[in-house]
Backbone as ProteinMPNN parsed JSONL, in Angstrom:
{"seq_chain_A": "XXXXXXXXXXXXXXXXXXXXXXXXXXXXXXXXXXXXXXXXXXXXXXXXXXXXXXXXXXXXXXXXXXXXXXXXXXXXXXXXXXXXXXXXXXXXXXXXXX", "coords_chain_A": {"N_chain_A": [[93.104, 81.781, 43.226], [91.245, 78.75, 42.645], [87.973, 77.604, 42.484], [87.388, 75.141, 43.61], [89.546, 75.376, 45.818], [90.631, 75.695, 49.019], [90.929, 77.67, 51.801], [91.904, 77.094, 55.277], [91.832, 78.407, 58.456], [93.502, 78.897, 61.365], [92.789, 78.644, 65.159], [94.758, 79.916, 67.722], [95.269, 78.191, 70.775], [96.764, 79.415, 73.615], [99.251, 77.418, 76.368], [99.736, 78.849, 78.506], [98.14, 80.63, 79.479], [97.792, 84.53, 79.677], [98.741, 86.445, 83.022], [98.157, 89.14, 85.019], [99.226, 91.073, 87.505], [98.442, 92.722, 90.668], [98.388, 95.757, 92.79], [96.272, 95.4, 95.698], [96.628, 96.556, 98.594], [98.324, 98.732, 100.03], [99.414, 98.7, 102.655], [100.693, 98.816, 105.794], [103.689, 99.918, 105.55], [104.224, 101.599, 103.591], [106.622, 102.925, 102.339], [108.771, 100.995, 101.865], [106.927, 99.498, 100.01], [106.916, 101.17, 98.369], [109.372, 100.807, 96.695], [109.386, 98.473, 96.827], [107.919, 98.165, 94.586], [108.921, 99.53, 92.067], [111.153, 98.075, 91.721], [109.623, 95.968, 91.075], [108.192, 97.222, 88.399], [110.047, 98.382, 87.238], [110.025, 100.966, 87.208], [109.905, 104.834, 87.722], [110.895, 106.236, 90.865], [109.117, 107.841, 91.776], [106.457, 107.481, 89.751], [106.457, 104.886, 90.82], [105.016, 105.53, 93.477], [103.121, 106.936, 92.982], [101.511, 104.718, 91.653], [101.569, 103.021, 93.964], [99.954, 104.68, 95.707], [97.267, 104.535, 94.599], [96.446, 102.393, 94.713], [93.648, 99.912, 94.514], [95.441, 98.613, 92.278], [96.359, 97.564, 88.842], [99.933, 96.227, 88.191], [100.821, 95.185, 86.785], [101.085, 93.372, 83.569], [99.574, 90.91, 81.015], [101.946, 88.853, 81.781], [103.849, 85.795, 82.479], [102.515, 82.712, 84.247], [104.129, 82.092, 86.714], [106.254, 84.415, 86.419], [104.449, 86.516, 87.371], [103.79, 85.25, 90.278], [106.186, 85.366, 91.333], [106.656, 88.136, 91.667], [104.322, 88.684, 92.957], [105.409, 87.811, 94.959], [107.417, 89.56, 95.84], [106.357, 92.402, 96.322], [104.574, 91.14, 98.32], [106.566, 90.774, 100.879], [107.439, 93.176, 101.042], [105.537, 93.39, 102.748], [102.721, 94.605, 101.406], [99.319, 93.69, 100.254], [99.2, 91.841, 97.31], [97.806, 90.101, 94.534], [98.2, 87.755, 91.894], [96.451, 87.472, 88.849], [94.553, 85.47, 86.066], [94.585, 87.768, 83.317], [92.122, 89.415, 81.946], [89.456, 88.556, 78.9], [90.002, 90.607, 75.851], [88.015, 93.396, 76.638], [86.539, 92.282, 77.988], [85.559, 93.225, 81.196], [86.993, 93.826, 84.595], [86.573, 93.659, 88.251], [88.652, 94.958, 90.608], [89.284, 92.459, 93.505], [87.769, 92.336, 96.905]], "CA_chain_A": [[92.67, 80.568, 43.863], [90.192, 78.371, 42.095], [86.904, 77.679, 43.628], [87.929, 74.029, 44.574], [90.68, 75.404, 46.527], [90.231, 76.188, 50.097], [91.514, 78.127, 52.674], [91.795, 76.674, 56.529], [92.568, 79.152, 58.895], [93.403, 77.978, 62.896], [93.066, 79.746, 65.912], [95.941, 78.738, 68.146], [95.297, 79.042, 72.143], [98.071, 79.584, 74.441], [98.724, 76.498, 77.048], [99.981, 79.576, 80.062], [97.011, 82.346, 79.539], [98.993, 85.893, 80.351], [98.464, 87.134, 83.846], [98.105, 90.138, 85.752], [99.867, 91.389, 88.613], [97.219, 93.577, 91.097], [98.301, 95.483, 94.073], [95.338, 95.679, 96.562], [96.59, 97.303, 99.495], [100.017, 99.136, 100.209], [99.564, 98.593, 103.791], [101.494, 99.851, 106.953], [105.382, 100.103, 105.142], [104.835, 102.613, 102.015], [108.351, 103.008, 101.638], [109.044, 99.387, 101.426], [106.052, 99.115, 99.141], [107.041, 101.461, 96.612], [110.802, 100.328, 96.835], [108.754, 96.996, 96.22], [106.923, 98.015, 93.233], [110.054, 100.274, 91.37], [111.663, 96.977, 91.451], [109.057, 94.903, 89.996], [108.244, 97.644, 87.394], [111.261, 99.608, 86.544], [109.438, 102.825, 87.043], [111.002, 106.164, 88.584], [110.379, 106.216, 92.499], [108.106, 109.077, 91.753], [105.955, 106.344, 89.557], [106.212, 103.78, 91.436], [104.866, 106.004, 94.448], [102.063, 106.932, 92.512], [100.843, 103.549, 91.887], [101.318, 102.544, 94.876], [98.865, 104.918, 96.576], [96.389, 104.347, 94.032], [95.793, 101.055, 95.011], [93.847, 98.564, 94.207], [95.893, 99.121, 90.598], [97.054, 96.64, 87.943], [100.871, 96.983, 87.751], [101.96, 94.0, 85.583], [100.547, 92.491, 82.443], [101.015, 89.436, 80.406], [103.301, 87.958, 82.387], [103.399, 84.158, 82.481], [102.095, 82.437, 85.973], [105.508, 82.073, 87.629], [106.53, 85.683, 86.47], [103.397, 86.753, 88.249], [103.864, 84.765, 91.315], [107.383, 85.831, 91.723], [106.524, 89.309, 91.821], [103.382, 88.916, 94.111], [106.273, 87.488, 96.554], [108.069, 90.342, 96.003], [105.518, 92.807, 97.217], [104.47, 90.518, 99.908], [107.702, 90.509, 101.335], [107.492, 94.369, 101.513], [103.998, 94.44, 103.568], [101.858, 94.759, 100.979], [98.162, 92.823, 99.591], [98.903, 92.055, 96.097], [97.295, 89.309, 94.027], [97.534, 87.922, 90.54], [94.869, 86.431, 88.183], [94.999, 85.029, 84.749], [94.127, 88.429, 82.54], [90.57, 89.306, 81.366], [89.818, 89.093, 77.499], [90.049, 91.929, 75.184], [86.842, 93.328, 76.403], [86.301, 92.067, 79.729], [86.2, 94.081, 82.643], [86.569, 92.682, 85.67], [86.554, 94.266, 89.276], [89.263, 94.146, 91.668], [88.352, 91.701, 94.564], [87.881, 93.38, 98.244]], "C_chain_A": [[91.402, 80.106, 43.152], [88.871, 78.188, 43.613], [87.476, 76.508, 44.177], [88.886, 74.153, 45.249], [90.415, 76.008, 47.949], [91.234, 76.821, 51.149], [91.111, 77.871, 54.299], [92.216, 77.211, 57.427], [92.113, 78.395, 60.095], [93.173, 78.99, 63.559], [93.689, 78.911, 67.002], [95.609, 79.848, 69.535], [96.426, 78.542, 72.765], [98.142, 78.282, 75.559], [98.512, 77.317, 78.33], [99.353, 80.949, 79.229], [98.311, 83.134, 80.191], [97.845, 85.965, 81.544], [98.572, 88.452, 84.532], [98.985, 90.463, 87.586], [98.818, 92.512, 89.51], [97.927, 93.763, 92.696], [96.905, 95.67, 94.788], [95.134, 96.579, 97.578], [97.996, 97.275, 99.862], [100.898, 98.151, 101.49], [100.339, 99.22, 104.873], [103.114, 100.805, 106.384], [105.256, 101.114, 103.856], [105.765, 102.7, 101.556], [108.881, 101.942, 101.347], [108.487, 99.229, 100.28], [106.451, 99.46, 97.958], [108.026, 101.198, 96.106], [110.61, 98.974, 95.69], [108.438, 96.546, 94.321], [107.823, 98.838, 92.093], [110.631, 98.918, 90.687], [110.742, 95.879, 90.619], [108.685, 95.736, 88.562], [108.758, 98.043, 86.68], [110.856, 100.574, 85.999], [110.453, 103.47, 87.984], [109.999, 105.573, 90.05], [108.975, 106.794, 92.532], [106.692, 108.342, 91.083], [105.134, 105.755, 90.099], [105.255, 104.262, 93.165], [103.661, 106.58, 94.525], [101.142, 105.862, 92.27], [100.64, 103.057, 93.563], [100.268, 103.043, 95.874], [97.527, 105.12, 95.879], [95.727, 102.937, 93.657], [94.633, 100.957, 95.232], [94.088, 99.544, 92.302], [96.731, 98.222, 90.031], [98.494, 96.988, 87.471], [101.47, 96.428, 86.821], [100.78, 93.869, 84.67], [100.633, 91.887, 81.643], [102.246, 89.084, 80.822], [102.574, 86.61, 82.473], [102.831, 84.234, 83.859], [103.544, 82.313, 86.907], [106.566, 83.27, 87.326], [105.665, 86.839, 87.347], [103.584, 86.577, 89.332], [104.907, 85.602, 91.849], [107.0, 87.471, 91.926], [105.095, 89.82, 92.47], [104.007, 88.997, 95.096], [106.832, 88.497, 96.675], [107.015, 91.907, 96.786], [105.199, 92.496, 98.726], [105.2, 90.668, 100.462], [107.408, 92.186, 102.104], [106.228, 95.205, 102.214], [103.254, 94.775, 103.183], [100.548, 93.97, 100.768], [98.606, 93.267, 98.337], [98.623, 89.998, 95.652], [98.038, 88.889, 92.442], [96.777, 86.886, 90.256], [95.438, 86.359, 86.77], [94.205, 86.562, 84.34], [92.788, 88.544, 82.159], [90.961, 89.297, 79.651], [89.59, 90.153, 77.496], [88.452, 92.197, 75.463], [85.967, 93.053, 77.202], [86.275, 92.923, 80.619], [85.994, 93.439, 83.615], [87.15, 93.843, 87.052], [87.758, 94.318, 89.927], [88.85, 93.201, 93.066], [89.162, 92.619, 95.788], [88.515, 91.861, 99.302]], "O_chain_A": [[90.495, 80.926, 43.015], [88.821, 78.425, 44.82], [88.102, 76.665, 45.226], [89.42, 73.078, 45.521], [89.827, 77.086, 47.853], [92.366, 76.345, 51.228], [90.059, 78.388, 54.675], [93.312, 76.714, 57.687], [91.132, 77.663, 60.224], [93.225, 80.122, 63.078], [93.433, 77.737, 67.27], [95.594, 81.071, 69.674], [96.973, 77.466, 72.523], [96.993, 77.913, 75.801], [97.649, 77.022, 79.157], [99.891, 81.879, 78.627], [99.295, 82.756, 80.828], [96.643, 85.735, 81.419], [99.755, 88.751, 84.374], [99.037, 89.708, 88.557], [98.333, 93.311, 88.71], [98.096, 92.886, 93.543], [96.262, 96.408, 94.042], [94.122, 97.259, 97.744], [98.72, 96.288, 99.995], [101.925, 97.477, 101.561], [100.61, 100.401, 104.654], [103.489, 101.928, 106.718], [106.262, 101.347, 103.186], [105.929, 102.579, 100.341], [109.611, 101.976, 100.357], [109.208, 98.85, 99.357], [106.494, 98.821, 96.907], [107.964, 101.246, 94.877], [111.106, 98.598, 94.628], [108.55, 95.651, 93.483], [107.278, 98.748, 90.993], [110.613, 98.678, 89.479], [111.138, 95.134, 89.722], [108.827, 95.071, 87.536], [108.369, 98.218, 85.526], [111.047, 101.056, 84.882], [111.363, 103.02, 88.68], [108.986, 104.891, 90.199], [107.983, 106.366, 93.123], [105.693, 108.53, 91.777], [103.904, 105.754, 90.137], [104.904, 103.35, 93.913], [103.064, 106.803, 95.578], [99.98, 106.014, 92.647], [99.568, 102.811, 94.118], [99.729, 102.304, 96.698], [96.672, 105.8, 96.446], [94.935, 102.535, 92.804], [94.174, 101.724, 96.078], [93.501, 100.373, 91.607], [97.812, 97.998, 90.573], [98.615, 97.82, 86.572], [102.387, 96.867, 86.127], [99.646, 94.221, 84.994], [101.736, 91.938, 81.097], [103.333, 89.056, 80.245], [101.379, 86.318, 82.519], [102.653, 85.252, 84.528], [103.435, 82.693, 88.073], [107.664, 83.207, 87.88], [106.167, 87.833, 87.87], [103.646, 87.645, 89.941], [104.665, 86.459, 92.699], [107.526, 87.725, 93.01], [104.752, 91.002, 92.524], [103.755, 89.746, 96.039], [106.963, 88.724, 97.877], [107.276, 92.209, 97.951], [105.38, 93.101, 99.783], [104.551, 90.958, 101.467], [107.223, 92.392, 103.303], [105.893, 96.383, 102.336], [102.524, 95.413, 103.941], [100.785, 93.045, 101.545], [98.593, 94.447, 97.989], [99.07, 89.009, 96.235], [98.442, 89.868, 91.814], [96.463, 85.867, 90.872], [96.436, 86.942, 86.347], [93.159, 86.72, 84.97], [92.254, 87.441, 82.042], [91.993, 89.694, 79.111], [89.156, 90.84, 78.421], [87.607, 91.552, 74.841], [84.803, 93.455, 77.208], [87.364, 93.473, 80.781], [85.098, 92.606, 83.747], [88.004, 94.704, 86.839], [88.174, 93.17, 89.768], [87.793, 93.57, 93.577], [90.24, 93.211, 95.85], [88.795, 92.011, 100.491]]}, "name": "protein", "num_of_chains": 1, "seq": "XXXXXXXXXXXXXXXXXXXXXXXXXXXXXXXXXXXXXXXXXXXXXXXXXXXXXXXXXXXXXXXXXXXXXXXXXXXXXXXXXXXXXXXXXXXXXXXXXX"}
């Protein structure tokens, strides 16, 4: 490459940031819950049974916003508190909220 020749590099942002999936709190139904959360993760029972009582615990990631949603409802449904949020950056930490 001569000197008069240049190189223009982009940085290309996303329009749907990845989100997070977060349960919070199992709540009264455990067995529903983890039923709940097998199904949204396609983990073993055994897994999914583990997360679930190690709540508040991030079970999804990068998922779009309406892959997210859908699988908050799905929780909800089974009696649980779960949330999601758009992702932190690389580098971020961020709390769960109480």
């Amino acid at each position: 490459m001569s000197d008069e020749e240049s190189t223009e590099y982009y940085t290309l942002l996303c329009d749907d940031p990845s989100h997070e999936v977060v349960l919070v709190d199992p709540g009264p139904r455990e067995r529903d819950v983890i039923l709940a959360v097998r199904k949204v993760t396609g983990q073993s029972l055994w897994h999914s049974r583990v997360l679930a009582r190690r709540a508040p615990v991030a079970l999804l990631g990068g998922l779009s916003a309406s892959r997210a949603q859908s699988a908050v409802a799905v929780l909800h449904s089974a009696g649980a508190r779960a949330e999601w949020r758009q992702e932190p950056e690389p580098g971020e930490r961020t709390a769960p909220s109480s």
